[in-house]
C-alpha positions in Angstrom: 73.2 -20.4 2.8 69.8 -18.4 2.8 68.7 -16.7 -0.6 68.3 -13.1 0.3 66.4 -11.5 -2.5 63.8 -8.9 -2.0 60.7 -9.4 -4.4 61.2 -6.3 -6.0 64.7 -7.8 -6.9 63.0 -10.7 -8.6 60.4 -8.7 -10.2 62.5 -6.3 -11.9 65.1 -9.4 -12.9 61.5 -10.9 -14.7 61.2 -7.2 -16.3 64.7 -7.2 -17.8 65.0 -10.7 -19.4 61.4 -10.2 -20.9 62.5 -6.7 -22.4 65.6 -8.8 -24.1 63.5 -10.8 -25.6 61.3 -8.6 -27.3 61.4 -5.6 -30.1 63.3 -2.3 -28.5 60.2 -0.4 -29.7 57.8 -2.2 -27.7 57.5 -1.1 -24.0 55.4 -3.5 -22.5 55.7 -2.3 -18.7 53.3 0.3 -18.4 51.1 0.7 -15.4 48.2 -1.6 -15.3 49.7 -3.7 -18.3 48.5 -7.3 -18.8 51.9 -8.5 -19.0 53.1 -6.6 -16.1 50.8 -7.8 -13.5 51.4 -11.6 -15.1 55.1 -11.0 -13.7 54.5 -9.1 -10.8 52.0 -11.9 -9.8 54.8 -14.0 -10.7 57.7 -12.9 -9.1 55.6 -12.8 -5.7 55.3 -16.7 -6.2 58.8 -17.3 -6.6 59.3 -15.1 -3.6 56.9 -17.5 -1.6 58.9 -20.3 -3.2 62.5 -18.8 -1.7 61.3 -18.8 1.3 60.2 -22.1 1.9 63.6 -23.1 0.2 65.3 -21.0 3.1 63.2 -22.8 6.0 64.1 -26.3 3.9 67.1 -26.9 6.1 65.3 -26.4 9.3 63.1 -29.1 7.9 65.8 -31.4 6.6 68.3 -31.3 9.6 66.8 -30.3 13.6 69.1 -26.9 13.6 66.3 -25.2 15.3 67.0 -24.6 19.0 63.0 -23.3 19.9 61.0 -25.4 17.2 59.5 -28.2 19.7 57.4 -29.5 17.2 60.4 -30.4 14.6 63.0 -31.5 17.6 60.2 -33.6 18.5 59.8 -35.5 15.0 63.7 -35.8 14.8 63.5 -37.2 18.8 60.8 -39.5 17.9 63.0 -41.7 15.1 65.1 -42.2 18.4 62.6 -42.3 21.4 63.8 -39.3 22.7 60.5 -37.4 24.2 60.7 -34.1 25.8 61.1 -34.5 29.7 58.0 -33.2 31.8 57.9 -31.7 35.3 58.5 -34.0 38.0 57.5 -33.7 41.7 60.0 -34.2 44.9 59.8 -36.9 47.1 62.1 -37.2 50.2 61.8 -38.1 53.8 60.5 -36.1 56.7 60.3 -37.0 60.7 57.7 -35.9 63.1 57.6 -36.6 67.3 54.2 -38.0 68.5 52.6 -41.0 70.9 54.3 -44.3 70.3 51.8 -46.1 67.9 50.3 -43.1 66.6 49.1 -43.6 63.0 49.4 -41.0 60.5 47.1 -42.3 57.6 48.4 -42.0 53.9 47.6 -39.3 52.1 48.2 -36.8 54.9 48.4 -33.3 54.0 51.7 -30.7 54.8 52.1 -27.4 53.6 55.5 -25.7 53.8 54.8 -22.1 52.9 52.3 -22.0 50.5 53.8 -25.5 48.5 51.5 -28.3 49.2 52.8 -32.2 50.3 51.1 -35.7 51.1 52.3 -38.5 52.6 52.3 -41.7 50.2 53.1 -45.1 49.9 51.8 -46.2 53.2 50.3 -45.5 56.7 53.1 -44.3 59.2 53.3 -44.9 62.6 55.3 -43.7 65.4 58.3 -45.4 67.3 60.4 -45.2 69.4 64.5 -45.1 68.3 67.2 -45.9 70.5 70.5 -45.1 69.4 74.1 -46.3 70.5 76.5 -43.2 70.4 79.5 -44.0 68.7 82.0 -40.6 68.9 80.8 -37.3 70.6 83.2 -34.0 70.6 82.0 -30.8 71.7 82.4 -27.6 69.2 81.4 -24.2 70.9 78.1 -24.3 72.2 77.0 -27.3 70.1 77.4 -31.0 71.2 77.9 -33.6 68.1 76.6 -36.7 68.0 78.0 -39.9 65.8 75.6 -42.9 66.1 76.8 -46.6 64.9 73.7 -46.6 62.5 71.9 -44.1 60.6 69.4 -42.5 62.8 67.2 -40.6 61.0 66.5 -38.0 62.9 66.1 -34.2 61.5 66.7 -30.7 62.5 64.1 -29.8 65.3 63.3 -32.9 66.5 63.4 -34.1 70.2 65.6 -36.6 72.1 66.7 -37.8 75.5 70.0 -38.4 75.9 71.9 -40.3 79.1 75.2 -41.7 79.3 77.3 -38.7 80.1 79.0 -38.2 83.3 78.3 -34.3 83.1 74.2 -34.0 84.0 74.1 -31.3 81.8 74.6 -33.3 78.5 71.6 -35.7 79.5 67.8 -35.3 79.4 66.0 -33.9 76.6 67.4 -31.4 74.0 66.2 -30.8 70.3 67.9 -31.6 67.2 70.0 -28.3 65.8 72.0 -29.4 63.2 72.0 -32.7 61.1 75.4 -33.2 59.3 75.2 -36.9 57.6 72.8 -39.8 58.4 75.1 -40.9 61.1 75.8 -37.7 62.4 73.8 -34.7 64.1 74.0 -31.9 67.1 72.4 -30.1 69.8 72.9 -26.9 71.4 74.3 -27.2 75.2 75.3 -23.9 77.4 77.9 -24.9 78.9 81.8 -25.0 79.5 81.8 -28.6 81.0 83.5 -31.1 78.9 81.4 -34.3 78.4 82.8 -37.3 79.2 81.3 -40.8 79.6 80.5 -44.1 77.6 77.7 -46.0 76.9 75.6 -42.9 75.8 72.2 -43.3 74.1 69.7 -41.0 72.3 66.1 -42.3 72.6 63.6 -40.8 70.8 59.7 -40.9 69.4 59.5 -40.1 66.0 57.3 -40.9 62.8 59.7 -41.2 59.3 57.4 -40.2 56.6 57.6 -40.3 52.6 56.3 -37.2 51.1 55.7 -35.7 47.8 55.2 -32.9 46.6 51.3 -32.1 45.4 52.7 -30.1 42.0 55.5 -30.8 39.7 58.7 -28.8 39.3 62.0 -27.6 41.1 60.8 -25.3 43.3 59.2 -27.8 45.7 62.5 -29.3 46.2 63.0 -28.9 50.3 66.6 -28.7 52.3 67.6 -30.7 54.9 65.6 -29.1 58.3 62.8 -27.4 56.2 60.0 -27.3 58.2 56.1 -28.8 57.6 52.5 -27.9 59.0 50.3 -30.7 58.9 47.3 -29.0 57.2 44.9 -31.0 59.7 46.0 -31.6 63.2 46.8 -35.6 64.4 46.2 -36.2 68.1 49.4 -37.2 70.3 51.8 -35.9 66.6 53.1 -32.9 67.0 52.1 -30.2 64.6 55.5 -29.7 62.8 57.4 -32.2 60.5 61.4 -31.8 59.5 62.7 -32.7 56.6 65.5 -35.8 56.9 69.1 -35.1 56.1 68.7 -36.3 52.5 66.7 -33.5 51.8 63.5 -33.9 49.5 64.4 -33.7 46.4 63.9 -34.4 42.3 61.2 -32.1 41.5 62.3 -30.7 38.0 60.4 -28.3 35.7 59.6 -28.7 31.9 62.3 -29.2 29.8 63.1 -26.3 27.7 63.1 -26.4 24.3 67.1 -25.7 23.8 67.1 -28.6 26.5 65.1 -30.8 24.3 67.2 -29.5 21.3 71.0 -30.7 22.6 69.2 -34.4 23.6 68.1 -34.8 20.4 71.2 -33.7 18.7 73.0 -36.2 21.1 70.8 -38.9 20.0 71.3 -38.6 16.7 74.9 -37.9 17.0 75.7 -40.7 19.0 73.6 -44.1 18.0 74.5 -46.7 20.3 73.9 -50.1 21.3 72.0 -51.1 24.3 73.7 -51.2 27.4 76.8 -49.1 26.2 78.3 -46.2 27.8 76.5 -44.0 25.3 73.5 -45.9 25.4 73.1 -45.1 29.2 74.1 -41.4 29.1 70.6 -41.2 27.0 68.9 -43.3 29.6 69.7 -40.9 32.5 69.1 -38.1 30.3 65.9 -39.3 30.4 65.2 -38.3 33.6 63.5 -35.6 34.6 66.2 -33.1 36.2 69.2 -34.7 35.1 70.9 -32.3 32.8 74.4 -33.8 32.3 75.6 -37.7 32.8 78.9 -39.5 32.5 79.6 -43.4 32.0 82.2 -45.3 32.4 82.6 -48.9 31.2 85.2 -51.7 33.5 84.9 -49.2 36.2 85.5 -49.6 39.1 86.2 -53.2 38.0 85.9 -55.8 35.0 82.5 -56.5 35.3 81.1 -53.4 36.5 80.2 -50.0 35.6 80.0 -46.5 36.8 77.5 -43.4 36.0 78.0 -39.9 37.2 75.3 -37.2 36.4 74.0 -33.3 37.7 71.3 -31.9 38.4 72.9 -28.4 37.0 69.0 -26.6 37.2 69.1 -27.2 41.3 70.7 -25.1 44.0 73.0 -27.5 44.7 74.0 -29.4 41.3 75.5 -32.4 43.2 72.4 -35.4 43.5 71.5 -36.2 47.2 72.4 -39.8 48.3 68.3 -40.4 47.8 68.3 -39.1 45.1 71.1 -41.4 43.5 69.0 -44.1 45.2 65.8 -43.2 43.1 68.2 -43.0 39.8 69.1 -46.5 40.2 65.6 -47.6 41.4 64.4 -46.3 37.7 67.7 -48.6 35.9 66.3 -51.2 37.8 62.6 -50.6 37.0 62.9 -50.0 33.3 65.3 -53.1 32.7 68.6 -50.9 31.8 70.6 -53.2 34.2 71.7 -56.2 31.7 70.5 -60.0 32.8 73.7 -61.1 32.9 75.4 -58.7 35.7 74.0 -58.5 39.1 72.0 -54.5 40.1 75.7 -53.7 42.0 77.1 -53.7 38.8 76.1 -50.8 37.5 77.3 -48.1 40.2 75.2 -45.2 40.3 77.4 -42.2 42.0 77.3 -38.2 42.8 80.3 -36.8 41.1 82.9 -35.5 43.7 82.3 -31.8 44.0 85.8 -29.9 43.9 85.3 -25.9 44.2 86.6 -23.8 43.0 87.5 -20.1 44.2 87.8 -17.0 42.6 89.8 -14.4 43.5 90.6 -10.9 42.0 92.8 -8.2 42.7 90.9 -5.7 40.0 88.8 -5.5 37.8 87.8 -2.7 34.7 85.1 -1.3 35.4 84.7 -1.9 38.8 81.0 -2.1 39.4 77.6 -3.8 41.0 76.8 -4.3 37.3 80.2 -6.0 36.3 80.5 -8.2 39.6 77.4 -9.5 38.9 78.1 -10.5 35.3 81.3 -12.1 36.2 79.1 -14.5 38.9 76.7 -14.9 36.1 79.2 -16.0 33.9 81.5 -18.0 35.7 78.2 -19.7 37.4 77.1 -21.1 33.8 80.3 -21.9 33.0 80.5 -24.6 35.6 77.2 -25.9 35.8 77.0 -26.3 31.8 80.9 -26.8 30.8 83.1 -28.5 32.9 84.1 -32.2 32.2 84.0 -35.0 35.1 87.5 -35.4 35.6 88.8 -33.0 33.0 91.1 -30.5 34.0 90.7 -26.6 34.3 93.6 -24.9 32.2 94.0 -21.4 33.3 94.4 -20.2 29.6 90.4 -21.6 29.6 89.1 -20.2 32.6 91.1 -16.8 31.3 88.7 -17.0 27.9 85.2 -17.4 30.0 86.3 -14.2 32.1 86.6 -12.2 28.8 83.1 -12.9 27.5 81.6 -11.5 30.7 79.7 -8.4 29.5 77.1 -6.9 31.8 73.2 -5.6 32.0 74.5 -2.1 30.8 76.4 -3.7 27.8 79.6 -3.2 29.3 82.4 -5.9 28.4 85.2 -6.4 30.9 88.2 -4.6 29.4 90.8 -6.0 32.0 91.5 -8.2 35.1 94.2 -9.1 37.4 93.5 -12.5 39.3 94.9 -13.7 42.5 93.3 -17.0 42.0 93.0 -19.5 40.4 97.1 -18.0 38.8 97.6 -22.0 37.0 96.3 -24.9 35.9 93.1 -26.4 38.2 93.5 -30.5 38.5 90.2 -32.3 38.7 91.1 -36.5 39.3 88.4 -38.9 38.5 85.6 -39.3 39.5 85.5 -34.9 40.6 83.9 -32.2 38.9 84.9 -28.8 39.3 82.3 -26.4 41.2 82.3 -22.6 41.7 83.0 -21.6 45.2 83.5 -18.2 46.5 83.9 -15.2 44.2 86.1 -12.8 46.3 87.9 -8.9 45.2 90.8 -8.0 47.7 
């Protein structure tokens, strides 16, 4: 506990033990006295002395949340450095000339974010796919290919196969739903029929990264490029791949830094245990929780979970899982003696949840938006993987909602979630909707 005394307490305490000690008729506290200013000089000291006694714990334990410099010493002792930005990397696909070269280094802007090609020079080629499935929904025709085709939203195919003359020829990529499956608009009531159908198509697959670190130059799946300088025979627009580019992070923040350092020291494991992992992926720029799991799903294996809770979307891409293990691998966290598959590397299973109210008190913009606020920390900071959601829980994180006008919400009636909210292994709960009927 903090000593709270006020100089002028301590002065005056010097004043009355050294009047006990002496004669009643000698008043030595006069203005301007020798002895006075000895213990007003003094009593200033030993407040300068209490108050580097009340900073001592701050010193002695890392309780300080914003102090980077101390969490740092304390992080050191366990190699636990602060995490800096990171830049996103992803895929990105672009029509062109068979055997067009774009050279590495090539330069992309999406709005005013700059990217560049790396890793190699690209060239372009041509892709023939075998369709697997096809089903018409509405106006849109969708595709399932035996093999990942890397294509992207925007870019151009022929397609032949189909009895209906309308489904063949050349259409451009709308929507891109997995690696194995996309669509394409088609006006038309025909139903397609057929077999055999292929998708050929020209395209350049590209690695870029982003020119400057941090999370807002991560890019969605059909997010659109401008090559900076024009390529003869490549088109002058490149689409971002269904994986999305992603793994830009920003600095870590100090209270960031704080709770890894805290885990560190709370949890001081030996190499290649579930703990000792956790740290690793902590690591990782943009990872902000992690989850691992020895004999799973087998004797001989292991399993690690982990979010990206700063993101849009909290749940890793599948490249982005990819580039998590790459790093294991890299850095020698995957022990000699098991093979790389047997440490799994996995997204959690995203499992949303939505809200739904009947009323609330007050009834407001103000209010509504605290309650998203609220309920959108609460799940990207404090739900467990596979931990259950008891209602009585999610009941206490609605009544800690206050709002920007200081407001606190003085009742609710909820349609839903009205029990318990399961979450099996291997699933984290996510917010979904946030609804008042």
């Amino acid at each position: 506990m903090a000593i709270q005394d006020d100089i002028k307490k301590i002065i005056d305490r010097e004043r009355t033990d050294v009047s006990g000690s002496l004669p009643d008729t000698y008043k030595p506290f006069k203005k301007n006295s020798f002895i006075d200013a000895i213990l007003t000089a003094l009593g200033a000291r030993l407040y300068d002395l209490q108050l580097q006694l009340n900073l001592m714990p701050e010193k002695l334990l890392p309780i300080s949340s914003t102090d980077i410099i101390e969490n740092a010493n304390w992080g050191y002792l366990k190699n636990t450095n602060i995490k800096s930005a990171s830049k996103a990397l992803g895929g990105v696909a672009v029509n062109g000339e068979i055997a067009t070269e774009i050279p590495v280094g090539t330069l992309l802007m999406y709005g005013d974010s700059e990217y560049e090609t790396i890793l190699d020079n690209y060239s372009v080629q041509e892709f023939v796919l075998n369709v697997e499935f096809f089903t018409k929904e509405g106006d849109e025709l969708v595709i399932q290919t035996f093999v990942k085709h890397s294509l992207a939203k925007g870019i151009n195919v022929i397609v032949a196969g189909f009895d209906q003359e309308v489904f063949n020829g050349a259409h451009s990529v709308y929507d891109v739903r997995s690696n194995t499956v996309f669509s394409f608009f088609i006006d038309t009531a025909e139903k397609p029929t057929g077999t055999g159908q292929t998708v050929v198509s020209n395209f350049a697959v590209m690695i870029v990264q982003s020119k400057e670190a941090g999370l807002d130059y991560d890019l969605p799946n059909g997010a659109d490029l401008a090559f900076v300088s024009p390529i003869t025979d490549i088109d002058s627009t490149a689409f971002v791949q269904y994986d999305g580019v992603s793994g830009g992070a920003n600095d870590e923040t100090a209270d960031e830094y704080h709770q890894r350092v805290l885990y560190a020291l709370s949890h001081p494991a030996a190499e290649f245990t579930a703990y000792w992992y956790i740290k690793k992926l902590l690591t990782i720029p943009g990872i902000t929780r992690a989850w691992a799991f020895p004999v799973t799903p087998e004797i001989g294996k292991g399993t690690l979970f982990y979010t990206r809770d700063n993101d849009v979307v909290i749940i890793p891409t599948p490249q982005d899982i990819l580039n998590t293990k790459q790093f294991l691998i890299d850095n020698g966290y995957i022990p000699f003696y098991i093979s790389d598959k047997g440490i799994v590397v996995s997204a959690p299973i995203p499992r949303l949840v939505d809200v739904s109210f009947y009323s609330i008190s007050p009834d407001s913009y103000e209010m509504r938006k605290a309650i998203a606020d609220t309920l959108d920390r609460f799940f990207r900071s404090d739900t467990e993987l596979g931990t259950d959601l008891t209602l009585n829980e999610f009941i206490a994180v609605l009544k800690n909602t206050v709002d920007s006008l200081g407001n606190k919400l003085n009742f609710f009636n909820l349609a839903y979630p009205i029990s318990d909210i399961p979450c099996p292994f291997g699933n984290l709960l996510i917010l979904g909707t946030i609804t008042y009927v």
